[in-house]
C-alpha positions, 0 to 999 in steps of 0.5 A, a space after each residue: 224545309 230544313 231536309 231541303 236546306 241540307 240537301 241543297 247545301 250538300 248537292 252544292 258542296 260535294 260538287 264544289 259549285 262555286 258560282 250561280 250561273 246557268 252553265 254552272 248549274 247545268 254542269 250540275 245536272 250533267 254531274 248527277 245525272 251522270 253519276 253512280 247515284 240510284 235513279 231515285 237519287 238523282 231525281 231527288 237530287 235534280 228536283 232539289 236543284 230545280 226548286 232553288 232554280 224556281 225560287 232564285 228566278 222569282 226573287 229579285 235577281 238580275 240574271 235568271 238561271 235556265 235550267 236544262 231539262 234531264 229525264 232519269 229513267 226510272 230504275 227497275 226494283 228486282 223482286 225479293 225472294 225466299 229461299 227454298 228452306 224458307 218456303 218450306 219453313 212456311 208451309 211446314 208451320 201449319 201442322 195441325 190436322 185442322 180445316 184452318 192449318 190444312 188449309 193454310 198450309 196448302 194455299 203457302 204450298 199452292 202459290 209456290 208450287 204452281 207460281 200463281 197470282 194471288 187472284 188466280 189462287 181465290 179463283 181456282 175451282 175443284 173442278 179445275 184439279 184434275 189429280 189423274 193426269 197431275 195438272 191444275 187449270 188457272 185462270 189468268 188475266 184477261 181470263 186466259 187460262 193456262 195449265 200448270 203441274 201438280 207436284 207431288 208434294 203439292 198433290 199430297 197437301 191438296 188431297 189431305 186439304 180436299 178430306 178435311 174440307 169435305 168433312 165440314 158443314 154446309 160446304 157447296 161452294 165450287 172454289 177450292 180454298 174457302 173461309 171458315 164461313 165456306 165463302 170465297 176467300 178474299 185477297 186480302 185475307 191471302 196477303 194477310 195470310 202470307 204476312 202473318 205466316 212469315 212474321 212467325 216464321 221470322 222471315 226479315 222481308 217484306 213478305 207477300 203472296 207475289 214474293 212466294 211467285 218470284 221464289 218460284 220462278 227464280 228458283 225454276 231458273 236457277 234449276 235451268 228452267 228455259 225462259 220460254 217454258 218459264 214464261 208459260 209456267 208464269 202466263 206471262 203475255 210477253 217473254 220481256 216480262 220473264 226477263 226480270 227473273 234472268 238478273 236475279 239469276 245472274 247475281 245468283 251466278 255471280 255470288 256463287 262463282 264468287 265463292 267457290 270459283 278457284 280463279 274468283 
C-alpha cells in the first residue's frame, strides 16, 4: 500500500496535476504514455493511475472519472552477450583430461560454435557428426534439421571428448553428450552446467545456454556474417526473428564509431 501511495503521489506531483477531473487525468495518460519512460514504466505508471480511477469512482463522489484506455506496446528486451575473451574463459576453465572437464568443456564450446538450442545440444547423436566433411546435423524445432560446421578448434575438443568417452564402462548410449551414469544429459543439468561455469569464471550476467547463442550470432554479425546465412546458421523460421541480432550489432557500431571516429 505504501509503493502504491508513492507512486500515486509522485505520477500527480512530477506532472503538476492539480484537479480530479477526467480531462486532467486523461492529459495524464496522454503524458506518460508519451514520454521517454521504459514500456514498463509507463504500465506501472497508468495501472497506478487506473486503481485510483477504480477506487475514486466506487467512493462517494458526485462526478465519476472516465478514463481512456492506452495500450503500450511491450518493449522488446535485447539478449545479453559474452564476449569473445569470455566464451573462451568458459571453455578454457575445464582443463583436466577427465570424461567430466572434457566434457564440460566441449558442451561450452559446442553450444558457442554451432549456435545451438540447448534442446538441440541433448539431442545430438554420434551418428550426427560427420568429422570427413566438418559438419553436424541438428535437430531443431518442429524436428527441422539443419546443417551446421564444425570449426576446427571445435572438432579438436569433440574428438579429444569422443576418446575419453569411449574409454568409459558401459557406454551404449547413441547421444554425443552423456551423464556420469551414460544417460542422456537433461536440460537442466546443461542450464546448471553454463550458470556454475560462468560463476567461476566470475562472469557478472545473468548467464545461461541461450546467452552462449546470442554470443555467437552477435558476433557472426559483427564479423559481417549476412542476415539470411545467419538465419540458417541459427534455424531461424522467419528472418524477422534474425533481426534482433541487427540492434545489438548496431550499438556495437555505434560505441565503436564513438570511440575511435575522428569526427565522433
Amino acid at each position: 500500500m505504501n509503493a502504491y501511495t508513492t507512486d500515486l503521489s509522485n505520477l500527480f506531483t512530477e506532472n503538476a496535476v492539480l484537479d480530479i477531473t477526467t480531462n486532467e487525468l486523461n492529459n495524464l495518460v496522454k503524458l506518460v504514455s508519451t514520454k521517454d519512460y521504459s514500456p514498463n514504466t509507463k504500465k506501472r505508471k497508468l495501472s497506478v493511475l487506473k486503481q485510483f480511477v477504480n477506487w475514486f469512482n466506487l467512493s462517494e463522489n458526485k462526478k465519476t472519472i472516465i478514463l481512456q484506455d492506452v495500450t503500450i506496446k511491450a518493449g522488446q528486451k535485447l539478449p545479453e552477450t559474452l564476449s569473445v575473451g569470455q566464451i573462451e574463459e568458459m571453455i578454457n576453465y575445464y582443463a583436466l583430461k577427465t570424461f567430466m572437464s572434457e566434457r564440460n568443456k566441449t558442451i561450452i564450446d559446442f553450444m558457442y560454435s554451432t549456435g545451438c538450442r540447448v534442446s538441440e545440444l541433448c539431442d545430438v547423436k554420434i551418428s550426427d557428426i560427420d568429422f570427413e566433411e566438418d559438419y553436424i546435423q541438428l535437430t531443431g524445432k518442429g524436428s527441422k534439421q539443419r546443417i551446421v560446421p564444425i570449426g576446427a578448434k571445435l572438432k579438436k575438443n569433440l574428438l579429444s571428448y569422443i576418446n575419453v568417452r569411449n574409454k568409459k564402462d558401459n557406454t551404449n548410449s547413441p547421444y554425443l553428450f552423456i551423464s556420469k551414469s551414460n544417460t542422456k544429459l537433461e536440460r537442466t543439468a546443461i542450464f546448471r552446467l553454463i550458470k556454475l561455469t560462468a560463476m567461476h569464471t566470475e562472469i557478472n550476467i545473468n548467464v545461461h545456454p541461450h546467452t552462449l547463442r546470442h554470443s555467437s550470432a552477435t558476433h557472426m554479425l559483427e564479423a559481417g556474417c549476412d542476415l539470411r546465412t545467419l538465419q540458417e546458421y541459427l534455424g531461424h523460421s522467419s528472418v524477422s526473428t534474425t533481426q534482433i541480432y541487427t540492434k545489438l550489432t548496431k550499438e556495437f557500431l555505434s560505441e565503436v564509431f564513438n570511440e575511435s571516429h575522428p569526427r565522433a
